[in-house]
C-alpha positions as CSV (number, residue, x, y, z in Angstrom):
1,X,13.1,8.0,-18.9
2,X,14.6,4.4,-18.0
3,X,15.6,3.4,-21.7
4,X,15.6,-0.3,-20.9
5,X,11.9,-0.3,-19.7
6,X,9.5,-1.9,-22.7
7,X,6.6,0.4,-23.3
8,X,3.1,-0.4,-21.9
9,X,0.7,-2.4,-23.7
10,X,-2.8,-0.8,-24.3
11,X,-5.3,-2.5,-22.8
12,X,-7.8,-1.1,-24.5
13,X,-10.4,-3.4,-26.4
14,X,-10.0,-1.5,-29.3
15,X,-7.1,-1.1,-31.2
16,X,-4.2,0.7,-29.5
17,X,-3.3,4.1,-30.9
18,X,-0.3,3.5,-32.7
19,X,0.9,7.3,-30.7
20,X,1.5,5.1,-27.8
21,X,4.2,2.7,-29.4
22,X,7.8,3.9,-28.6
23,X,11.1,3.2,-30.2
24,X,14.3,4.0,-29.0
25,X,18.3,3.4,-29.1
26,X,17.7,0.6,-26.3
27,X,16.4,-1.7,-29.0
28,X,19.0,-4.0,-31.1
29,X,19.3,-2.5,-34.4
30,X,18.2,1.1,-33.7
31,X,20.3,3.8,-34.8
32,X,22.3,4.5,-31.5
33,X,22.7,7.8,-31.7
34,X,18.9,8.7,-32.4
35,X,16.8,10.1,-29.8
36,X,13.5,7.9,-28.6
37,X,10.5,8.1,-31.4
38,X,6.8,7.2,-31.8
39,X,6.7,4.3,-34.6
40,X,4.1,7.3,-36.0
41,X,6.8,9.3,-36.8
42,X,9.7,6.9,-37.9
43,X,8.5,7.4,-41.8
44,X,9.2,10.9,-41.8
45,X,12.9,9.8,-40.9
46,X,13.8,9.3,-44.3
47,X,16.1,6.4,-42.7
48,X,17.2,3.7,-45.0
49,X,18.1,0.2,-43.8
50,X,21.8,0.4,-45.9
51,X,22.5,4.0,-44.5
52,X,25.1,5.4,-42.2
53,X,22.6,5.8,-39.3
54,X,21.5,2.2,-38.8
55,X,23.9,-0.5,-36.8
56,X,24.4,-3.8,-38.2
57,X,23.3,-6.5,-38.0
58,X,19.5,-5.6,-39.0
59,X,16.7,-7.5,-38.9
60,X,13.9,-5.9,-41.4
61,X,10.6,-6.8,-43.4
62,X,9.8,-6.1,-47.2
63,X,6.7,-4.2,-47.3
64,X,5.6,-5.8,-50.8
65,X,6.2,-9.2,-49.9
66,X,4.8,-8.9,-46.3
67,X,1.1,-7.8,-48.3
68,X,1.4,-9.6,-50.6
69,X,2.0,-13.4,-48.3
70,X,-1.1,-12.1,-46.5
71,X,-3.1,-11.5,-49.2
72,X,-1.9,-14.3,-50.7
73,X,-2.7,-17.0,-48.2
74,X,-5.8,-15.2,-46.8
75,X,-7.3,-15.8,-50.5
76,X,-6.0,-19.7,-50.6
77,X,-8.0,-19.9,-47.8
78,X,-11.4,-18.2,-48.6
79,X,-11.5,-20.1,-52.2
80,X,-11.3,-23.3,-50.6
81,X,-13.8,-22.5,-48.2
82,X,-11.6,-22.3,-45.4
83,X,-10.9,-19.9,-42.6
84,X,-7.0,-18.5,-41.2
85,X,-6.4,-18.8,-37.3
86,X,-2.8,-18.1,-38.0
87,X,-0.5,-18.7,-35.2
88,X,0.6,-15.8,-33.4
89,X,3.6,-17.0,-32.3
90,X,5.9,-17.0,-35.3
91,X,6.1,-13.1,-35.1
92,X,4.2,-11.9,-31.4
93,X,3.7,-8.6,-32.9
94,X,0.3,-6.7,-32.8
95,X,1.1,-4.4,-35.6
96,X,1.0,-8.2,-37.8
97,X,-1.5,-9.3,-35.8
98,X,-3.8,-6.2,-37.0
99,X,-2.7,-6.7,-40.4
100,X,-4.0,-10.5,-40.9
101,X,-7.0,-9.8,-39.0
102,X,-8.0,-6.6,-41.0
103,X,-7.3,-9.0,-44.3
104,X,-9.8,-11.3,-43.3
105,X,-8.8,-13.8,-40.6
106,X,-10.9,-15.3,-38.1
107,X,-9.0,-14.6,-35.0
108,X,-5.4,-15.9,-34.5
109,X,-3.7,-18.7,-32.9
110,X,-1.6,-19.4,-29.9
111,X,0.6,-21.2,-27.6
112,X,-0.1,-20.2,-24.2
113,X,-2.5,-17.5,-22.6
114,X,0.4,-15.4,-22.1
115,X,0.3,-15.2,-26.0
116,X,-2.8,-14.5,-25.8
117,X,-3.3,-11.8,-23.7
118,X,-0.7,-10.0,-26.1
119,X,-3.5,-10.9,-28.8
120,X,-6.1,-9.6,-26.7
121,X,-5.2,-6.4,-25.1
122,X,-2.8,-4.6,-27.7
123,X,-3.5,-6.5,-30.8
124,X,-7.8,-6.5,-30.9
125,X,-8.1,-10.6,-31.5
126,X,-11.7,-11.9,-30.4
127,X,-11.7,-15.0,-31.6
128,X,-8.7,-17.6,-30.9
129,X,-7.0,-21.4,-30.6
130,X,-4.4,-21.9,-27.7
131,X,-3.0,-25.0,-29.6
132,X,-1.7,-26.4,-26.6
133,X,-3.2,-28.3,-23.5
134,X,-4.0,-26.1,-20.6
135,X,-3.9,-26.8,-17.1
136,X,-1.9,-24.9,-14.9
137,X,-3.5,-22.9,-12.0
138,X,-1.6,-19.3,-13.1
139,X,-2.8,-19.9,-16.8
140,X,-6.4,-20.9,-16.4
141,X,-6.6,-17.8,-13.9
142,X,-5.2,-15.5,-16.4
143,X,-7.9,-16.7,-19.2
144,X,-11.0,-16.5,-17.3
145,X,-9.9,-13.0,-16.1
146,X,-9.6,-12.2,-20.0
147,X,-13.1,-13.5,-20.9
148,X,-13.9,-11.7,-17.8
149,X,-13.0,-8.6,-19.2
150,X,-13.1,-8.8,-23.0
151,X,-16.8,-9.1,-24.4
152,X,-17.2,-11.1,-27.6
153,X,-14.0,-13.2,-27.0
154,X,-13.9,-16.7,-28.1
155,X,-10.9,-18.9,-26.8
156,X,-10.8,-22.8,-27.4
157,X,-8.0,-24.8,-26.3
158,X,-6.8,-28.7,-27.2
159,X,-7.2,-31.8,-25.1
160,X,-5.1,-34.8,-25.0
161,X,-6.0,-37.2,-21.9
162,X,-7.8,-37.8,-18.9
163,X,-5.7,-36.1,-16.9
164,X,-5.9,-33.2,-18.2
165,X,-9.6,-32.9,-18.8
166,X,-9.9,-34.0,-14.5
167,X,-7.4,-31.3,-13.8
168,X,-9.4,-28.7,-16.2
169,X,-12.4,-30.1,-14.3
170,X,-11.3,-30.1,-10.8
171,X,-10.1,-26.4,-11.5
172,X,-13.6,-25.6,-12.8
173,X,-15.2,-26.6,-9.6
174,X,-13.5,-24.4,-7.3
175,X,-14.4,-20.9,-9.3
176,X,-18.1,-21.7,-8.1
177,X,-21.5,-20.5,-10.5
178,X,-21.1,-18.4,-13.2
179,X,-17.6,-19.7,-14.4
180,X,-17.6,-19.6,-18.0
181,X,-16.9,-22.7,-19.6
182,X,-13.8,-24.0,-21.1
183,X,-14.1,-24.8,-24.4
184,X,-11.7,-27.8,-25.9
185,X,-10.8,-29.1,-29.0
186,X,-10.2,-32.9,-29.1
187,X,-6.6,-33.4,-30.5
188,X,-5.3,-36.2,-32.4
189,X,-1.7,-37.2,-32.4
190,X,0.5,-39.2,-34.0
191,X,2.7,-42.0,-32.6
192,X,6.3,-40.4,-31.9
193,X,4.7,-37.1,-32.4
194,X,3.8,-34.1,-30.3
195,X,0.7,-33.8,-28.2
196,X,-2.4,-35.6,-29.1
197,X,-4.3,-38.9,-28.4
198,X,-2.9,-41.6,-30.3
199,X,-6.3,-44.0,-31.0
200,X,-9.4,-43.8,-32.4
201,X,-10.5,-45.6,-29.3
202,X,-8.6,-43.3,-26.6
203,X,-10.4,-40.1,-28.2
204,X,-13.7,-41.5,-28.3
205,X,-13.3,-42.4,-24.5
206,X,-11.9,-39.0,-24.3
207,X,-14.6,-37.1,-25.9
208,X,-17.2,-38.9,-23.8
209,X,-15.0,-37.7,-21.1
210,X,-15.5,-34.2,-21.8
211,X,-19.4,-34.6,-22.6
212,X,-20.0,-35.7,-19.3
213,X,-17.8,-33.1,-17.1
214,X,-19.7,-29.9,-15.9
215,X,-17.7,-26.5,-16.9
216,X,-16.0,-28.4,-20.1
217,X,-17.3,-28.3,-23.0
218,X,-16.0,-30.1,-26.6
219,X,-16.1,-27.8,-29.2
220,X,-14.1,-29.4,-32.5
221,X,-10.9,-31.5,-33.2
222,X,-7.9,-30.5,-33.7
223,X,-4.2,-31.9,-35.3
224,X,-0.5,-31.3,-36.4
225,X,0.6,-32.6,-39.5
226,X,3.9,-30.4,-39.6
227,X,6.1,-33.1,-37.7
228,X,5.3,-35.9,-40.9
229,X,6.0,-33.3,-44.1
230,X,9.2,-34.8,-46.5
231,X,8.7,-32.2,-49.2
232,X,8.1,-35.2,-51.6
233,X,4.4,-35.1,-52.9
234,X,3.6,-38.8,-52.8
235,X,5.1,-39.4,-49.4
236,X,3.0,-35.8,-48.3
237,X,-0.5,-36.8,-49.6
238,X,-0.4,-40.4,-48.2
239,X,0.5,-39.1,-44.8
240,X,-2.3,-36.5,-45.5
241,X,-4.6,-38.9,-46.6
242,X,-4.0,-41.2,-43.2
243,X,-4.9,-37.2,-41.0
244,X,-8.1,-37.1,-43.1
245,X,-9.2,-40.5,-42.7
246,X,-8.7,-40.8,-38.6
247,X,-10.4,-37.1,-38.4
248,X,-13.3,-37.7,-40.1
249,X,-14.0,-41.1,-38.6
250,X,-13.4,-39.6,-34.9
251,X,-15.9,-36.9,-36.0
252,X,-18.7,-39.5,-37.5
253,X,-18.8,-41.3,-33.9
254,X,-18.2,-38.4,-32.0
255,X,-21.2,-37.0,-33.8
256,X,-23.1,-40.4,-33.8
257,X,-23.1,-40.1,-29.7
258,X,-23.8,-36.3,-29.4
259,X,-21.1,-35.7,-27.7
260,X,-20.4,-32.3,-29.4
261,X,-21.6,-29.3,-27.4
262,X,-22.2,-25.7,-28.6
263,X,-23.6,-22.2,-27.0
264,X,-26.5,-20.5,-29.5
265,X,-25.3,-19.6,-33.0
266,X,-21.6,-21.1,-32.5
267,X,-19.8,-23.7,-35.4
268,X,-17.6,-26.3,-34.7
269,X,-13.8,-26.3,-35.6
270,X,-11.8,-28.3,-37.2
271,X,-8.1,-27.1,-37.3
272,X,-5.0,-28.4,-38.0
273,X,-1.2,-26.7,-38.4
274,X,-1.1,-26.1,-42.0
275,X,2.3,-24.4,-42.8
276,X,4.2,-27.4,-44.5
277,X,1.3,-28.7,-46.1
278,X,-1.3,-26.1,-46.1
279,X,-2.7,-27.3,-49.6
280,X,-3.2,-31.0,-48.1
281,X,-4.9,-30.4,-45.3
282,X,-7.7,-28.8,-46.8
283,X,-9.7,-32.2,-47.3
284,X,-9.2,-32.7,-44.0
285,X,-10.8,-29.4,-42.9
286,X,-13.7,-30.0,-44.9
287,X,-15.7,-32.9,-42.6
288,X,-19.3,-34.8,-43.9
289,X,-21.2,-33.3,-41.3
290,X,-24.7,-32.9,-40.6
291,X,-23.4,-29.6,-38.4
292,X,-21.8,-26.4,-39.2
293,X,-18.0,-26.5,-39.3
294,X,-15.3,-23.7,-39.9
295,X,-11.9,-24.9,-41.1
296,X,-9.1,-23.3,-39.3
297,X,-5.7,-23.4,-41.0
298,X,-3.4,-22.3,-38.3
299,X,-0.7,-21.1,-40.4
300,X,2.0,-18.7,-39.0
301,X,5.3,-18.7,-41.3
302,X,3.5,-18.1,-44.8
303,X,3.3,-14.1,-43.4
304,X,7.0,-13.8,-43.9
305,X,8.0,-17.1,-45.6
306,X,11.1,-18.0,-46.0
307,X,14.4,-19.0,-47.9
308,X,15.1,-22.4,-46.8
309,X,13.0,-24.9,-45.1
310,X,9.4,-23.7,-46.0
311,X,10.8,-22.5,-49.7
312,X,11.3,-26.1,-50.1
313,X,8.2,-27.4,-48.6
314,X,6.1,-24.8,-50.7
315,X,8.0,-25.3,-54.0
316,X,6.8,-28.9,-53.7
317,X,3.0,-27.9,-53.4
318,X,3.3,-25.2,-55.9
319,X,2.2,-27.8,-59.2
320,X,-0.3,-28.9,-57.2
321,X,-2.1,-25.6,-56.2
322,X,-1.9,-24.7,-59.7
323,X,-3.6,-27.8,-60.6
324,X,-6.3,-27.0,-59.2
325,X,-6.9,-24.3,-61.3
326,X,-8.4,-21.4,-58.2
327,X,-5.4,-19.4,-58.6
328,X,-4.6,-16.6,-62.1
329,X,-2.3,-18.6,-64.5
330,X,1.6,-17.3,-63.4
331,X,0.2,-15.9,-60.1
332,X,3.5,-15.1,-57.6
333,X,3.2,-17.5,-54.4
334,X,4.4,-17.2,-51.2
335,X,7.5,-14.9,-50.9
336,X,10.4,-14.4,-48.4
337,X,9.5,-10.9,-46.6
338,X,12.4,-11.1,-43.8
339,X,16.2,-10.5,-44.0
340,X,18.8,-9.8,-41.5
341,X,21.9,-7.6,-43.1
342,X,24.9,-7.6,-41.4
343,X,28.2,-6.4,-41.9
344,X,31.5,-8.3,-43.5
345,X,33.8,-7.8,-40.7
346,X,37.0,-9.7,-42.2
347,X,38.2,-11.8,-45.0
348,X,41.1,-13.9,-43.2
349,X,41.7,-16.2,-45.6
350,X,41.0,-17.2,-49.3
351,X,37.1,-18.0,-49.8
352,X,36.2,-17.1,-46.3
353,X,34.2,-13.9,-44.8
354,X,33.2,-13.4,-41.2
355,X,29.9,-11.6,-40.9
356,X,28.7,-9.9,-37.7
357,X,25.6,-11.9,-37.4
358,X,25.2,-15.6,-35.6
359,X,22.7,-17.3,-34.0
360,X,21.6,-14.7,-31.5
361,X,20.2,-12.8,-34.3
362,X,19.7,-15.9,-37.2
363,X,17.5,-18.8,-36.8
364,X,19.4,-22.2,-37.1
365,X,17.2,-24.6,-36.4
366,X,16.3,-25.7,-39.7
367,X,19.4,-24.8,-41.4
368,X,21.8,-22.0,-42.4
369,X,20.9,-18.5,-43.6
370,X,21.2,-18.1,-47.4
371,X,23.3,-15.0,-48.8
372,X,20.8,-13.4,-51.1
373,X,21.8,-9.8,-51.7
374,X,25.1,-7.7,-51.7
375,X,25.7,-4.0,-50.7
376,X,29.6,-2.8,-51.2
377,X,29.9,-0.4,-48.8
378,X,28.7,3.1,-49.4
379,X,26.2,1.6,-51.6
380,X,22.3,2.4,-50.3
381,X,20.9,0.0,-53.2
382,X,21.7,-3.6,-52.7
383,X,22.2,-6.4,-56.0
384,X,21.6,-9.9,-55.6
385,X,24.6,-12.2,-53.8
386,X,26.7,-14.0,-56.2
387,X,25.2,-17.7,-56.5
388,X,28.6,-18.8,-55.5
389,X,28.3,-17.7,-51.8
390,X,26.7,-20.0,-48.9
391,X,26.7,-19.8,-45.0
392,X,28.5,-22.7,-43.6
393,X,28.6,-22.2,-39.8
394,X,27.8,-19.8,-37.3
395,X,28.8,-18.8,-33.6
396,X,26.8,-16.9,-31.3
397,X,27.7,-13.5,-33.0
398,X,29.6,-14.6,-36.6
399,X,28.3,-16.3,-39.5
400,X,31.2,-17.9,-42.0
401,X,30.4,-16.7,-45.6
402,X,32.5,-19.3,-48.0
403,X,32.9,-19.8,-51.6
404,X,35.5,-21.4,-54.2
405,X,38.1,-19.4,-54.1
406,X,39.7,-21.2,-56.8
407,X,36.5,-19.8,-59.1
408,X,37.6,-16.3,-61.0
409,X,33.3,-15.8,-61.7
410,X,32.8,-15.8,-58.2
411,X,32.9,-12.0,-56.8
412,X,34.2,-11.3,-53.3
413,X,33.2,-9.2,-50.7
414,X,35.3,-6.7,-49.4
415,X,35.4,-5.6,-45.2
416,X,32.9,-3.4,-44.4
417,X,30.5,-4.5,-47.3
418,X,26.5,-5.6,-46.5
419,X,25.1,-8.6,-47.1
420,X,21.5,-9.5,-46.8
421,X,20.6,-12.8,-45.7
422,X,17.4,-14.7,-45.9
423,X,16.3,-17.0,-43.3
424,X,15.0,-20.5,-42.5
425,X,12.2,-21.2,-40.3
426,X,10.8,-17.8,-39.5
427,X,9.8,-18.0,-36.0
428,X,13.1,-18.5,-34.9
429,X,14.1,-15.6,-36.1
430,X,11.6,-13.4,-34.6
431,X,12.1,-13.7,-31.4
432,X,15.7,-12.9,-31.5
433,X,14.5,-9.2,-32.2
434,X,12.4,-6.5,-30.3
435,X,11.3,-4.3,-33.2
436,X,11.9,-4.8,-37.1
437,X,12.0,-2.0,-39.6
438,X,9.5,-2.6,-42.6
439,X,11.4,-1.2,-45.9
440,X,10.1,-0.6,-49.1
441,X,11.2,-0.4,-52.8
442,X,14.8,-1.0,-54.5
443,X,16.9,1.1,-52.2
444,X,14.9,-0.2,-49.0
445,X,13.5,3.6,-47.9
446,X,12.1,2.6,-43.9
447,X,8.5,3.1,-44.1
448,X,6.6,1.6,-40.9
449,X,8.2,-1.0,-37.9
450,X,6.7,-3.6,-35.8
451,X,7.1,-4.4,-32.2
452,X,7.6,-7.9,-30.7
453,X,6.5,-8.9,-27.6
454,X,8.3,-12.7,-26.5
C-alpha cells in the first residue's frame, strides 16, 4: 500500500461508513511505529495522547468540550429563533461536519465549491452558503455537476457587482435548457472591508440586476461583521446596530420592487458571519418581512473555541447573553476543545524553554498559543501550567516558553516534559493537521479521531 496516498472519499449520498476511513503512520502525529488502522478500531487501542506510543507535537480534541460547544451554540441558536449554517472551513472534517448536522444544523457553510464537494460527498450536507462570489469557469462546472448528482441539495452563493452577476450570467447561457439556476445572496460590505457592495444604492441597482438575468436567481442577503468586532460592548453594538439598520432597509426596497425570487416551498436567507459577535447579530437576522425568512448564523470557531482571540471576544458577550435571561442561571459557555502538546526539548538559559512545536503546527495569526497544562514526563495525567508561563515567539518548528526566572513560585519545566497548549483562532490551526485524536476524561484515554480534508 503507498502510505502517502490520502484515502478515498465516499461518494455516496449517504453517510460514508466510517469502515472506509484509514489511519496510518503517514499522518503527523500518528504513532510511527503502529501499523495502518480503521478510525473504527482506534478506540479499542487503549492509546493515550501523554503515552509512550504517540510522537510529539499532538494536535487533539476534548470530547466533552467538543459536545458540549455544539450543543451549546446549536441551542443559542434555536431559542432565538435562528438557524446554524456553520462554516465548514474552520475544521474541513466530515466526522464534525456529521456531528453539527445531526445536532440540528441547517446545512453548513463554505468558501469555495471545492469545500463543498467535501460537504457533499463524504460529509451528507444538503443544504449550504458558499460565502464567497463565484465565477470561475472550473468552479461553476464543478457545482452544477453536484446539483447534478445530489438530489435535495440546496447551494446559494453571494454577489457583489455587476461583473460578477454578467460573468454568472454569460456562464449560464452557454449550458443551454435545463441548467439549474444559480441561486445568490445579495452581500453587503463595508468600506475597507472584505467583499460586499458598499451602498444602499449599488445593491439596489444590483439586486434589480439579478431580477432581470435569466438562470440567476436572488435568494437573501448576506454580510460579515467579523472584520469591525473590538471586544468592547458599546463599540460592538453600535457597529451592530449600523449592519441591522442598512440590512433591513436594503430588504424593505428590495422587497418593495419584487425583486426577490423563490422556487415552491423555499424561505429566504438572511446570513451573516457570526463568530465575534454571534449574540449581536441576531436582530439583524430577524428582518420585518411580509415573507418567510431563516436566519443563518454562519459560525465555524465556536465548535472548538478557543484560548485567545475568540475567549476574549466571547467573555465580552457573556453578561450580555445572560441578560437576556434564555440561558439556566451559571450555564458553562463556550469552551476551548483543541490543544496541541508538544515536548520541552531544552532549557538553555534561565526562564527560557524551547518546545517542539512552531507555526507549522500552531496558528499565529491572531496571537501566541497559551500554556495551559503541564505533564512531567512519565506522567499520563496532565495538571494545569503554572500562571507564570507564556509563549513569546515561535519559529517554524519551536515555540519559546518564558517566565521570571527571578520568581521562586514559578515551577519550571524540565527536558523531556509535556506541555499542552491552547490556541488562538482555530481555523488556523486545523489545517496545519491531517487527522486529530479526540481524548476523553482526566488522563486523556483516545476515544474517536477526525479526518481533515484542506
Amino acid at each position: 500500500m503507498d502510505t502517502k496516498t490520502a484515502p478515498t472519499l465516499s461518494v455516496s449520498p449517504h453517510h460514508p461508513e466510517r469502515s472506509h476511513e484509514l489511519l496510518g503512520p503517514w499522518l503527523k502525529g500518528f504513532p510511527p511505529l503502529q501499523a495502518p488502522l480503521l478510525l473504527s478500531a482506534l478506540a479499542a487501542q487503549g492509546w493515550q495522547a501523554l503515552g509512550p506510543e504517540m510522537p510529539m507535537p499532538l494536535a487533539l480534541l476534548r470530547r466533552e468540550a467538543l459536545a458540549h460547544n455544539i450543543a451549546w451554540m446549536q441551542r443559542f441558536a434555536s431559542q432565538r429563533g435562528l438557524s446554524l449554517a456553520p462554516h465548514g472551513k474552520t475544521t474541513m472534517s466530515p466526522q464534525l461536519f456529521r456531528r453539527q448536522l445531526d445536532a440540528g444544523a441547517w446545512g453548513l457553510s463554505f468558501a469555495n465549491v471545492q469545500q463543498l464537494r467535501i460537504g457533499v460527498q463524504a460529509g451528507g450536507v444538503r443544504r449550504a452558503l458558499i460565502a464567497n462570489q463565484l465565477l470561475g469557469e472550473a468552479e461553476l462546472g464543478l457545482l452544477a455537476e453536484l446539483l447534478r448528482q445530489t438530489p435535495g441539495l440546496r447551494v446559494a452563493s453571494f454577489a457583489d457587482s455587476p461583473a460578477q452577476c454578467q460573468l454568472l450570467q454569460a456562464w449560464q447561457g452557454r449550458q443551454g435548457p435545463g441548467a439549474p439556476a444559480l441561486e445568490l445572496l445579495l452581500e453587503l460590505g463595508s468600506e475597507g472591508g472584505r467583499c460586499g457592495v458598499r451602498d444602499h444604492d449599488a445593491a439596489l441597482a444590483l439586486a434589480r440586476q439579478v431580477r432581470a438575468a435569466p438562470g440567476l436567481r436572488l435568494v437573501g442577503l448576506a454580510f460579515y461583521e467579523g472584520l469591525g468586532a473590538r471586544g468592547e460592548d458599546e463599540a460592538d453594538r453600535a457597529w451592530m446596530a449600523g449592519w441591522t439598520q442598512r440590512a433591513h432597509a436594503l430588504l424593505a426596497a428590495c422587497e418593495a420592487e419584487d425583486l426577490f425570487e423563490l422556487a415552491d416551498g423555499q424561505e429566504l436567507l438572511i446570513s451573516a458571519g457570526g463568530s465575534a459577535l454571534f449574540d449581536l447579530v441576531c436582530g439583524a437576522l430577524r428582518p420585518p418581512s411580509r415573507h418567510r425568512w431563516r436566519g443563518l448564523l454562519r459560525s465555524g470557531c465556536y465548535i472548538t473555541h478557543d484560548h485567545g482571540l475568540y475567549k476574549r471576544l466571547v467573555d465580552v458577550a457573556a453578561p450580555r447573553i445572560a441578560a437576556e435571561g434564555l440561558s439556566e442561571a451559571g450555564e458553562p459557555g463556550l469552551q476551548g476543545a483543541l490543544e496541541v502538546w508538544c515536548q520541552v526539548l531544552s532549557c538553555p538559559e534561565p526562564g527560557l524553554a524551547l518546545l517542539g512545536a512552531g507555526r507549522r503546527d500552531l496558528s499565529y495569526d491572531q496571537g501566541m498559543p497559551t500554556p495551559i497544562a503541564w505533564a512531567p514526563l512519565g506522567q499520563l495525567q496532565p495538571g494545569p501550567a503554572p500562571a507564570g508561563w507564556r509563549i513569546e515567539a515561535m519559529n517554524d518548528q519551536h515555540a519559546y516558553l518564558r517566565w521570571d526566572a527571578q520568581d521562586p513560585a514559578i515551577a519550571v519545566p524540565a527536558v523531556g516534559d509535556r506541555v499542552g497548549l491552547g490556541i488562538s483562532h482555530p481555523c488556523t490551526t486545523f489545517d496545519k493537521w491531517t487527522w486529530l485524536p479526540i481524548v476523553e476524561g482526566e488522563d486523556y484515554r483516545i476515544v474517536d479521531a477526525v479526518l481533515t480534508h484542506f
